[in-house]
C-alpha positions as CSV (number, residue, x, y, z in Angstrom):
1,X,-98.3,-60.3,-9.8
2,X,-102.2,-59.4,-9.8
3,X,-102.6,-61.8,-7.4
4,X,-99.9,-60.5,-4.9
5,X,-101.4,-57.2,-5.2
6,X,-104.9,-58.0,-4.2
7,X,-103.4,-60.1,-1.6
8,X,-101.1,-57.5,-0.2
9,X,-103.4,-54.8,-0.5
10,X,-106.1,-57.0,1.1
11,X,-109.1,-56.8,-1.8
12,X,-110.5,-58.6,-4.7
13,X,-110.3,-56.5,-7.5
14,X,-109.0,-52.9,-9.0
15,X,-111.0,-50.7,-11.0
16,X,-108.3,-50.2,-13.4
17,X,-105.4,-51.7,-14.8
18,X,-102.5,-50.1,-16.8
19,X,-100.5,-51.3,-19.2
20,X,-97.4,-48.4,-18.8
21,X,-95.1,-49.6,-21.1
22,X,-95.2,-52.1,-24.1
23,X,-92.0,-54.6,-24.1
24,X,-91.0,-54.5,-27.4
25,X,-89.1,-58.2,-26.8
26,X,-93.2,-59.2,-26.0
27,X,-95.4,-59.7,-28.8
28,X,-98.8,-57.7,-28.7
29,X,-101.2,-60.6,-28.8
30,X,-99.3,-62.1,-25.7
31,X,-99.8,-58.5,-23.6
32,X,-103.7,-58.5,-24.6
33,X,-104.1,-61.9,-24.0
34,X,-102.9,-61.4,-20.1
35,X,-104.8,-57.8,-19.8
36,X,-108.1,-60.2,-21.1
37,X,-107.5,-63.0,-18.5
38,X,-107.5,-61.0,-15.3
39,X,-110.5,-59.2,-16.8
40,X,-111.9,-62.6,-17.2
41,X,-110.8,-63.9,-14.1
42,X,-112.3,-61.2,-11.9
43,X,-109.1,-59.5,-11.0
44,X,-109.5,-56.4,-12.8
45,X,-112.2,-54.6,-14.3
46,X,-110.9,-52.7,-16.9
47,X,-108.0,-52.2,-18.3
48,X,-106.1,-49.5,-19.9
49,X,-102.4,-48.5,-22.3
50,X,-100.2,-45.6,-21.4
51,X,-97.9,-43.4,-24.3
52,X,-98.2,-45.9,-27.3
53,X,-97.4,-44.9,-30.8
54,X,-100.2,-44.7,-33.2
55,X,-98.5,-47.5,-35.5
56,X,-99.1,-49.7,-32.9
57,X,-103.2,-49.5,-33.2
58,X,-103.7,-51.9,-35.9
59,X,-101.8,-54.7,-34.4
60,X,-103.7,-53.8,-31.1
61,X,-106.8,-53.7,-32.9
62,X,-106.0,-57.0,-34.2
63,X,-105.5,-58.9,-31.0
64,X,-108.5,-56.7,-29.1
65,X,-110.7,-58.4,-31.9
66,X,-109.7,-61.7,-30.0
67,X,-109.5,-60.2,-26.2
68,X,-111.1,-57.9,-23.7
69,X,-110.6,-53.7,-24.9
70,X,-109.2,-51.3,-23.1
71,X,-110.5,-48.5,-22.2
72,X,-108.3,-45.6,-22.2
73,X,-104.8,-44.5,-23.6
74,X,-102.4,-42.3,-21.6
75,X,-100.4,-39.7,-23.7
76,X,-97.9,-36.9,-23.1
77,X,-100.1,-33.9,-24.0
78,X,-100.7,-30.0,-23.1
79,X,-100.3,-26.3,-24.4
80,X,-97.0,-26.5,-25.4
81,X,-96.3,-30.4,-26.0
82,X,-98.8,-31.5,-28.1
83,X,-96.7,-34.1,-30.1
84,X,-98.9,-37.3,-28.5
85,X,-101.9,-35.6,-30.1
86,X,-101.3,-37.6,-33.3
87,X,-103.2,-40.8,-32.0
88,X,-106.2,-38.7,-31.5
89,X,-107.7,-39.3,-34.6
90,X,-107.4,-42.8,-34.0
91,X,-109.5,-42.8,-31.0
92,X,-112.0,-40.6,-32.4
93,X,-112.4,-42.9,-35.3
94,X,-112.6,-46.2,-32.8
95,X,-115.5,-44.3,-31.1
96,X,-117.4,-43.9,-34.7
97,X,-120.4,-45.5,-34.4
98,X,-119.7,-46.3,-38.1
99,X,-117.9,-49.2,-36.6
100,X,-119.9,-50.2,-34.0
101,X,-120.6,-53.8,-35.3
102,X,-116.7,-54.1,-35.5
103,X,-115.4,-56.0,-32.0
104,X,-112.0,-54.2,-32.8
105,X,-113.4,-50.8,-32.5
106,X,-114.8,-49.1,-29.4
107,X,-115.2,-45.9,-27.0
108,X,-111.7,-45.1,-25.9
109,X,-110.5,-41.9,-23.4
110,X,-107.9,-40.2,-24.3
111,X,-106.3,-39.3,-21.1
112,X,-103.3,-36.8,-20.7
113,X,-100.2,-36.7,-17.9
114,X,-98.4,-33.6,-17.3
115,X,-101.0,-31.3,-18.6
116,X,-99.5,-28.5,-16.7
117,X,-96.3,-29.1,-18.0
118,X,-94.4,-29.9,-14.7
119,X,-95.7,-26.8,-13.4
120,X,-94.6,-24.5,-16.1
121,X,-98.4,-23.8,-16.9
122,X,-99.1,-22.3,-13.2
123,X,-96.2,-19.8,-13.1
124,X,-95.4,-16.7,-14.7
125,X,-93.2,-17.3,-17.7
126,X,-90.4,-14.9,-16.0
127,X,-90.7,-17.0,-12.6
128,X,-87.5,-19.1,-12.4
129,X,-87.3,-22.2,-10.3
130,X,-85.2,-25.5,-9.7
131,X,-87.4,-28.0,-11.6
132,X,-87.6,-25.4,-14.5
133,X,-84.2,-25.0,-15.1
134,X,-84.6,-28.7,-16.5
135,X,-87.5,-28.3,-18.6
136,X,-86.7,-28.9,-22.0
137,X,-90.0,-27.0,-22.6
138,X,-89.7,-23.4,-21.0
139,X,-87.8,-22.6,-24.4
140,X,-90.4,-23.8,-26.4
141,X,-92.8,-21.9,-24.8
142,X,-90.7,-18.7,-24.4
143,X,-90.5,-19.1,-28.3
144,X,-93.9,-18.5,-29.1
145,X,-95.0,-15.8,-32.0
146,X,-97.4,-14.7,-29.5
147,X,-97.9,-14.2,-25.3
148,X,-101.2,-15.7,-23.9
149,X,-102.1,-15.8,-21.1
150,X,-101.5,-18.7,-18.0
151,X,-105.2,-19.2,-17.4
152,X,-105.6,-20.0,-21.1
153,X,-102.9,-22.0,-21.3
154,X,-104.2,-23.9,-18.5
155,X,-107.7,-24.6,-19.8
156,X,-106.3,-25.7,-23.1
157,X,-104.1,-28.6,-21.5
158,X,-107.2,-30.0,-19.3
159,X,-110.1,-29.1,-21.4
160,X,-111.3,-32.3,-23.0
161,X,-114.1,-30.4,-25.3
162,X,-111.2,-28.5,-27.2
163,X,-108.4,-30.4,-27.2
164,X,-109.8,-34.0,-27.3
165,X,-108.8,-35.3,-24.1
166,X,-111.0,-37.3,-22.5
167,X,-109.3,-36.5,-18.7
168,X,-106.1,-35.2,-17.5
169,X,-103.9,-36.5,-14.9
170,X,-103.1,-33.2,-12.5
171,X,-100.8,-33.6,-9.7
172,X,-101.3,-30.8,-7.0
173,X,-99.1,-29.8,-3.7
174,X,-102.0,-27.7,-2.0
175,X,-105.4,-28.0,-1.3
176,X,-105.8,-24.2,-3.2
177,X,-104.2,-25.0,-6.0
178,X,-106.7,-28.5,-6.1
179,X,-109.7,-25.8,-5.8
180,X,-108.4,-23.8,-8.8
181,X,-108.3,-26.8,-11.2
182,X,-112.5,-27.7,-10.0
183,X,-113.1,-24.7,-10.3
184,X,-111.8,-23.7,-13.8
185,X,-114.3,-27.4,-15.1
186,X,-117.8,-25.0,-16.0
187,X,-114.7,-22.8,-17.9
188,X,-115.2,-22.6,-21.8
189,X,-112.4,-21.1,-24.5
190,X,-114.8,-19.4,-27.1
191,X,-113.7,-20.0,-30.8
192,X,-111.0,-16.6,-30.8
193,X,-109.5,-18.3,-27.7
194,X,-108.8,-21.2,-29.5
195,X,-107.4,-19.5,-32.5
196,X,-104.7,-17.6,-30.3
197,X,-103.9,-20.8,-28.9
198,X,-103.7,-23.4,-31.7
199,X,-102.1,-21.2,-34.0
200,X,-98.8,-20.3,-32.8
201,X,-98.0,-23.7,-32.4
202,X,-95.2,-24.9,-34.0
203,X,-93.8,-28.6,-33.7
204,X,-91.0,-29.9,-31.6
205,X,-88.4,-32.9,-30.9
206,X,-90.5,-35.7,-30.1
207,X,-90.0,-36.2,-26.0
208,X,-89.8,-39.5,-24.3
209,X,-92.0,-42.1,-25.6
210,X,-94.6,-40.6,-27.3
């Protein structure tokens, strides 16, 4: 199927492959192994996993001993859903230089989608719309011990100093709304910041996949 994409799209390689899902009927070695040939082969550069559990990093790091790395994981993570968080840790142990003589441990991103929460994160919290009405989140958020503001909330989700996210994914409708997220990147939460935001969290029904 790498091969029909180059050809269709009419190059020789991608940057980036992603692994989306793990079939759970494949084994894990069998996935790596096919990630490390079209590294080998010249069809892909890197490669990367999207919204894996944490329990499945040893048998990963088990068959990345024998193949090619990845170099990012994709996880369902912002303000208020921050249950992906838990394979953090993880990554920021693979990146100990403690292990650096280890082939099975090496510099992964942590990369987040939906940091904005579907748009929930760029509204007012009293602002009512279509897609909202099926957010399983706005309740969450309404929930909270305390009110903080949307530009906090915002910097939180897509800071990668304080939350340990490497990038975020952000999808945009206008070229304003584009300007706003560059412009918030020289932005830093100072330590109080952080404490309004971190401590009101409370945890919630694990959603999707992660």
């Amino acid at each position: 199927s790498v091969k029909n994409t180059l050809k269709r799209l009419q190059i020789d390689y991608v940057d980036v492959l992603q692994c989306h899902r793990f079939d759970p009927d494949t084994p894990i070695p069998e996935v790596m192994q096919t990630l490390h040939d079209v590294v080998q082969d010249g069809y892909v550069r890197y490669s990367m996993l999207s919204i894996i559990a944490s329990m499945l990093i040893p048998p990963l790091g088990y068959a990345i001993n024998k193949s090619t790395p990845f170099i990012s994981m994709q996880n369902h993570h912002n303000f208020i859903y921050r249950e992906g968080r838990e394979i953090f840790p993880i990554l920021k142990i693979i990146h100990s230089t403690h292990f650096s003589d280890c082939p099975c441990f090496f510099g992964v991103g942590a990369i987040s989608w939906s940091p904005l929460a579907r748009g929930v994160l760029t509204r007012p919290l009293d602002v009512q719309t279509t897609r909202g009405s099926t957010n399983r989140l706005d309740g969450a958020l309404r929930k909270k011990d305390k009110i903080v503001s949307i530009v906090l909330m915002q910097l939180y989700s897509t800071k990668k100093r304080n939350s340990g996210v490497t990038a975020s994914i952000v999808g945009t409708t206008s070229l304003r709304n584009l300007e706003d997220i560059i412009a918030s990147i020289p932005l830093v939460l100072d330590a109080e910041e952080m404490l309004l935001l971190e401590e009101p969290y409370k945890h919630i029904e694990v959603i999707g996949h992660t």
